[in-house]
N, C-alpha and C positions, 0 to 999 in steps of 0.2 A: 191404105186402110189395112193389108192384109199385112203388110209390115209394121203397122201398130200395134194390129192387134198381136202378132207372133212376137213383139216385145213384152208388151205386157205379160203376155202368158207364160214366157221364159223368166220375166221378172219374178211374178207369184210363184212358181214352180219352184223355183234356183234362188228364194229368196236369200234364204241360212248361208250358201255357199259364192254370195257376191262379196268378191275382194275390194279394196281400194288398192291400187296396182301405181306404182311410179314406172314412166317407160322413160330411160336415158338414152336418148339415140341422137347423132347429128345427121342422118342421112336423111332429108326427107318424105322420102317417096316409102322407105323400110320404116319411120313412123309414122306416116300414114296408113300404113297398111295394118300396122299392129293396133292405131288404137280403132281404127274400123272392125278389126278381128274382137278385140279386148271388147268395146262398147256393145258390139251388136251381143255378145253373152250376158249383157247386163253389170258387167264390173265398172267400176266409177275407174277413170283413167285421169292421171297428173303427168305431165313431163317435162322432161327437163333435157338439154342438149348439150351439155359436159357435168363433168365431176364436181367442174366451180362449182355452179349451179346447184348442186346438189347440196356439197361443204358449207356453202356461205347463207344456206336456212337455215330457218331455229330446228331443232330437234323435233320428230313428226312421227309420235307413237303409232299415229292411225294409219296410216302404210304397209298393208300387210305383205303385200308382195314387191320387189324390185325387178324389173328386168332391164338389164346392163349389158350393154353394147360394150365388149371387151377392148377394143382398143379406139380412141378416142382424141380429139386431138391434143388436149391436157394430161394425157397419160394411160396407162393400161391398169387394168381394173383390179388386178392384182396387188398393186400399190395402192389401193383407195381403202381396198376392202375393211383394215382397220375401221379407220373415221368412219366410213360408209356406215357400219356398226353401229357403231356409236350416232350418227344420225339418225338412223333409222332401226331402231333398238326391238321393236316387234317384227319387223319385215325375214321374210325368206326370199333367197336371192335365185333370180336365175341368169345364168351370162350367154349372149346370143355373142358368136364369133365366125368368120370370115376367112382367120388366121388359127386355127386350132393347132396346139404344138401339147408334146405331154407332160411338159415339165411346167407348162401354163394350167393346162387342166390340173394336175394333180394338187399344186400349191394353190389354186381357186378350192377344192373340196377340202384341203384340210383347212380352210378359214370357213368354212360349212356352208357352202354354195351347195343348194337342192337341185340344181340342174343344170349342164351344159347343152346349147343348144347349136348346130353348126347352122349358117349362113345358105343359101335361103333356106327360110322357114317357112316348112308348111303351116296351111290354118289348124287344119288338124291334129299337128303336132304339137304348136303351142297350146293349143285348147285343150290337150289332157294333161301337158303339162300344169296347165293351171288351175284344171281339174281336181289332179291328184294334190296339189297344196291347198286346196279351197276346202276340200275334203278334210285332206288334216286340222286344217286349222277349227273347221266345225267340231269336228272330234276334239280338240284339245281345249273348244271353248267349251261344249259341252260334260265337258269333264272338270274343269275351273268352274261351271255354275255349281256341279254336282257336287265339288267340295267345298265352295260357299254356306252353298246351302247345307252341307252338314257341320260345316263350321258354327252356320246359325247356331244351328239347332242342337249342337253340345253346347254353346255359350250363352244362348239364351233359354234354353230350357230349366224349371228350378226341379231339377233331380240333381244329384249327387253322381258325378262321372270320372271313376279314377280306373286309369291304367296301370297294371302292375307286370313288371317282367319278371324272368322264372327263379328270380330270386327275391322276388317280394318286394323287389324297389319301385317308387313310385316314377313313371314316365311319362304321364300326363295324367292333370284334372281338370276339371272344366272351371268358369268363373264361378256359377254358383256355388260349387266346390269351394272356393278360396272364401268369393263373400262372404259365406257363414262360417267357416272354422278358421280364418283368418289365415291358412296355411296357404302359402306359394308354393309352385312346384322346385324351386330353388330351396324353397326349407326343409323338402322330403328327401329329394335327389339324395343317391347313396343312403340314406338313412332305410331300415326294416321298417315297411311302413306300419306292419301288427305292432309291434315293438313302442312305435312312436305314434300312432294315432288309434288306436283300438285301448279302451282301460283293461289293466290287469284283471276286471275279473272273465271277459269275455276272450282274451286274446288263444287260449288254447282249443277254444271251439272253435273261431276262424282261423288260425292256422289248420284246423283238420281240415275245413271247406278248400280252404285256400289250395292244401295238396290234392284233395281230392277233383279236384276243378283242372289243375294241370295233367291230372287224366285222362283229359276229356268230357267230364261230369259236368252237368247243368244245374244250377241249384237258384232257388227263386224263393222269397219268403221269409227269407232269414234273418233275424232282427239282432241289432247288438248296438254297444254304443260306437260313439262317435266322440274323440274327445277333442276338442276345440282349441286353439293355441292358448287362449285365457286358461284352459283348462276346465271347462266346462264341457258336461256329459250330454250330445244330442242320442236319442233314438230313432235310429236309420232302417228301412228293410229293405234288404238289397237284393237282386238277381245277378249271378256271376256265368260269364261262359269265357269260352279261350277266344284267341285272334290269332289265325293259324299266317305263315308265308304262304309263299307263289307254288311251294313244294308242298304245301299241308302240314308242316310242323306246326306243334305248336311253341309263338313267339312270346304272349302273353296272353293278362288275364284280363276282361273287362269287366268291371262292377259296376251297378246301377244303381243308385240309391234311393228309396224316396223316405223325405223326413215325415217319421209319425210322432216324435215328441209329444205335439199336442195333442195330437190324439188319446196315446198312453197321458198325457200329465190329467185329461179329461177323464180318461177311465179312474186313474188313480182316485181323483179327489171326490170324483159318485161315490165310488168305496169307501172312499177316508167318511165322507161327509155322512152316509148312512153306516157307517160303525160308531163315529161320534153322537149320531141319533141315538142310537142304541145305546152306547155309553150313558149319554145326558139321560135318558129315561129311568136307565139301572141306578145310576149314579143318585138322579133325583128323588126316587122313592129309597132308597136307603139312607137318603142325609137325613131325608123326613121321618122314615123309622126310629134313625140313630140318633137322631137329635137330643130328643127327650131323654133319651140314656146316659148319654154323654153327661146332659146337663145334671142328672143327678150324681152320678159319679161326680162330676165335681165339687156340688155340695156337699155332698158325704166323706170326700177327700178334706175340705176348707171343716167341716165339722170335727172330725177326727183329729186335724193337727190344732187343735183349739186344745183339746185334753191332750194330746203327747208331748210331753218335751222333747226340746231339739238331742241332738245327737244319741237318741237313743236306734235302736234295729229296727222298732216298730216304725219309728218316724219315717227312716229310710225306706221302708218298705211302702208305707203308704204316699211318701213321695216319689217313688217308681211308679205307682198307680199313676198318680195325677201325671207323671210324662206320658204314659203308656196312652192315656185318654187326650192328652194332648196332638201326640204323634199319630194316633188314630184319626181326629177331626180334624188334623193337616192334609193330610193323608186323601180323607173324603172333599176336602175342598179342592186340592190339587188338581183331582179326578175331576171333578163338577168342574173344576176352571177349563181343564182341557177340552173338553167336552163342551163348554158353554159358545156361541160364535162368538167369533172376534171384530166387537168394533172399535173405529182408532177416534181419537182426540185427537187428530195432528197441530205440532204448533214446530216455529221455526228453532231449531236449536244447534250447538255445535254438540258433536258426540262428545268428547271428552266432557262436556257439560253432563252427561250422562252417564257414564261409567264412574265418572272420581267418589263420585256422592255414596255410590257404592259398595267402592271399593273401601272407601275409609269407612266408612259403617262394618264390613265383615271386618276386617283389619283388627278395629277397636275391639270385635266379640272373639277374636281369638288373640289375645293379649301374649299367651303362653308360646306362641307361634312364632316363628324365622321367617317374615314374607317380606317381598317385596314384589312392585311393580314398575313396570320398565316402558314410558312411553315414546312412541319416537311416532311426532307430530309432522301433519302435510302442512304446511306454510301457504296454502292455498286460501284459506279464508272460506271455505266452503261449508255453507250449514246444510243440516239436513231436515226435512219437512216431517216428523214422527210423533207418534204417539209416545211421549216422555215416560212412560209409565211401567208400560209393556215392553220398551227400550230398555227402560232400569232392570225389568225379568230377565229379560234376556242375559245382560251380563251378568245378574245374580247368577243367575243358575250355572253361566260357563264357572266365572270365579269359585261359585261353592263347588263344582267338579275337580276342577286343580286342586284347592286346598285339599279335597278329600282322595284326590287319588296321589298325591305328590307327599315325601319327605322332606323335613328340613334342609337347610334352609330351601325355601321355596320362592322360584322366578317366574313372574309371570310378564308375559314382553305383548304389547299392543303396537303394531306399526298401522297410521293411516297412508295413503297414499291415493293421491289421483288417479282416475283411469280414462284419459282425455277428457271431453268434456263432459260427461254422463253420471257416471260412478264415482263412488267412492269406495275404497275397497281397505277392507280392518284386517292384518294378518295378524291371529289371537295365535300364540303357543306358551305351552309350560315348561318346565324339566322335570316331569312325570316319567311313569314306565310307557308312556307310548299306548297305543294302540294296535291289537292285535286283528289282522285280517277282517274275522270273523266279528270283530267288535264295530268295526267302520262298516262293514254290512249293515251291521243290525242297529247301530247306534240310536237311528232317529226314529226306530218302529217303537211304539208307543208299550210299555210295560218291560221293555227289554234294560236290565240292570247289571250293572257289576256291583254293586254296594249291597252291603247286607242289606240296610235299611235301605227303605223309599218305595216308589213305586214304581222306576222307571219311565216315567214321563218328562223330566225333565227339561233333553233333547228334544225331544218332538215337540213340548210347548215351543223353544228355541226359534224352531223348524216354521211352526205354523204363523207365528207372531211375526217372521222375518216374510214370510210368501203372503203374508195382509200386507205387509208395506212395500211389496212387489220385489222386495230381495229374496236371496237365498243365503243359504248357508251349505259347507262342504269342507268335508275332510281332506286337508291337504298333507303332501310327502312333508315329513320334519326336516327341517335344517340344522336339527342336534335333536337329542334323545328327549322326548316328550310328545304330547300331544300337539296338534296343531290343527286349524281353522279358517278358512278362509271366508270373509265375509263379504256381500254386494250390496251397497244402497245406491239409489238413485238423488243425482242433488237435486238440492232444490234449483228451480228452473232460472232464478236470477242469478245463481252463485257464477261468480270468474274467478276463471282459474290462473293463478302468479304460479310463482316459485315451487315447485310442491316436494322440497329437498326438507328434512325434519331433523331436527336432535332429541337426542334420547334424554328423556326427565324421568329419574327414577323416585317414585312414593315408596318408601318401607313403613311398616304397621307400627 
């Protein structure tokens, strides 16, 4: 009873630090004695009585320790030791010998034998020996949980996990990391991560964090984008500290990220939504004021050219009016329309179904004009589910931009193309003067213009009409001198996707 119980108690006690032990011995009476010594500590005991025996099992990861009877009647242990290996791929060796010589010991430790043991062997003696490996191996399991688990917990965590060394290259992200911006740590390696993954307008405020940080500096809170391999801008706030060596340098940098996106796209569109409030209310009581005005101005314009003849000054003159009153209650409707919400009539269509109609409509009204347009179609057969209407605004408004900000002859190029199964993506450019800086900023904020005439809303109609049909729209880098656009719609849910290689079909006016 008192030897049960003193097992048990060493079992619980000594649980973490029980081996499974393989003992190779042919002597009987020296393995008996070892696995009585090995058992009564609570380690599970296998053995085996030559080398054969050992070689000729399958492979036995669970083996943590061997202890090896050095000369044997199949050979000495020095000769096994390879295979032995290789059998037993987790195990630390210990070799018990009878016949100790130094050129046997030494060539047993460089195949990384943990222990020589000479012949007889105390209990004592084995027991710390096997002590002191039971111990390590706790410690080395305990340190493979500890990095498991932080393994988890960078790759399942959804924060943003990038490591950078002191030159700004990227040397680890985590999965969430790649999930969302589609970057692998194989597409950053050697690249400037600011350079390639931060947009030009934020990159010289994190490069300052970035030095500042390899100082030593802690920084937490720090919001900037994030650009995505599609090319799409996330809003990230990140916390940065260093990862110093075993010496305290520091190695690199660690950044943390969490996506606020939607949070900012939420603030954003309160704001958007209550300036458009205000708009629509300003907007409304002035159409109502202006109305009546308008309308007799026209009268009085339609009365007047009744008594003038054509080609006279006064004629001209009072035909300036009637534009002036024209261009004024375009003007107020534009505003009312921005302002007004946007609901969609979706019906199934292809986009070119949408564009051409209107293309050859502006086309036909600038007769005097050099244009052309230049389609290069996805062969996918993909429709898209839209409001036909608010679809045709949209390329109104790009098309009348080119023609007004472009000279002869004037090229405008539509490419559609698949974006796996999901999107459809329109790459719209002109051969305009391009876009400056400051104009891609401000482009889709609502009253912001380059044109003498208009109001500026344009774009942001653009903007708003494409974010109701859960697309976007964005200014992309040109691939020759003009302006350029990239668009996102979502297909419709039955479209399949074939071939999506296109040829270029060019419409002139």
């Amino acid at each position: 009873m008192c030897r049960d119980r003193m097992c048990i108690h060493l079992g619980i006690s000594t649980m973490k630090e029980v081996l499974t032990i393989l003992l190779v011995e042919d002597d009987p009476d020296s393995l008996a004695n070892m696995v009585d010594i090995l058992e009564l500590d609570g380690h599970v005991v296998r053995v085996a009585r030559s080398f054969a025996d050992v070689l000729k099992a399958e492979i036995q990861p669970d083996i943590e320790l061997a202890i090896l009877d050095r000369r044997l009647p199949d050979g000495e242990v020095e000769d096994h030791l390879d295979t032995l290996s290789d059998r037993l791929p987790n195990a630390e060796f210990i070799i018990v010998t009878g016949f100790a010589n130094m050129e046997g010991t030494i060539a047993s430790f460089r195949y990384g034998v943990t222990d020589y043991l000479l012949k007889p062997v105390h209990p004592d003696v084995i027991r710390q020996s096997v002590a002191r490996i039971a111990k390590h191996k706790r410690m080395e399991a305990d340190l493979q949980r500890q990095q498991r688990f932080a393994n988890q917990l960078l790759e399942t965590s959804e924060t943003y996990i990038v490591v950078l060394n002191l030159l700004g290259h990227a040397v680890h992200v985590n999965k969430h990391f790649s999930d969302i911006t589609g970057w692998q740590l194989d597409d950053l390696i050697d690249q400037d991560y600011i350079d390639h993954c931060i947009p030009e307008s934020d990159r010289e405020n994190v490069r300052e964090i970035f030095e500042q940080t390899l100082k030593g500096n802690t920084s937490s809170g720090i919001r900037n984008g994030l650009l995505t391999k599609s090319g799409r801008v996330r809003q990230i706030r990140w916390s940065d500290s260093v990862l110093r060596d075993a010496h305290g340098n520091i190695e690199s940098v660690l950044a943390i990220g969490i996506d606020v996106t939607a949070i900012i796209d939420a603030q954003e569109s309160a704001a958007r939504d209550h300036r458009l409030a205000a708009i629509g209310q300003t907007v409304a009581g002035l159409a109502h004021e202006s109305r009546n005005a308008l309308q007799r101005i026209n009268a009085s314009v339609e009365l007047l050219r009744l008594d003038l003849p054509p080609e006279t000054d006064t004629r001209v003159e009072v035909d300036s009016i009637a534009r002036a009153a024209d261009e004024l209650g375009n003007a107020l409707e534009e505003v009312r329309e921005y302002a007004a919400p946007i609901r969609l009539q979706r019906e199934l269509v292809m986009l070119h179904e949408v564009w051409r109609p209107v293309w050859t409509y502006l086309a036909k009204s600038h007769p005097d004009r050099n244009v052309e347009l230049c389609e290069t179609q996805c062969n996918c057969g993909c429709p898209v589910e839209v409001d036909k209407l608010r679809m045709q605004q949209v390329f109104r408004n790009l098309f009348e931009n080119s023609l007004a900000a472009c000279d002869d002859p004037v090229r405008i190029e539509i490419q559609c193309r698949c974006d796996g199964a999901e999107n459809i993506l329109l790459d719209y450019s002109d051969n305009g003067p391009g876009l400056t800086a400051e104009e891609q900023r401000k482009l889709f904020d609502p009253f912001f213009t380059t044109k003498v005439k208009g109001t500026g809303l344009g774009m942001s109609i653009v903007q708003r009409i494409l974010d109701a049909h859960g697309g976007e729209i964005r200014v992309a880098e040109p691939t020759h001198p003009g302006a350029r656009f990239l668009i996102q719609l979502s297909k419709h849910d039955g479209a399949v996707q074939d071939n999506c290689s296109g040829d270029c079909e060019t419409l002139h006016a």
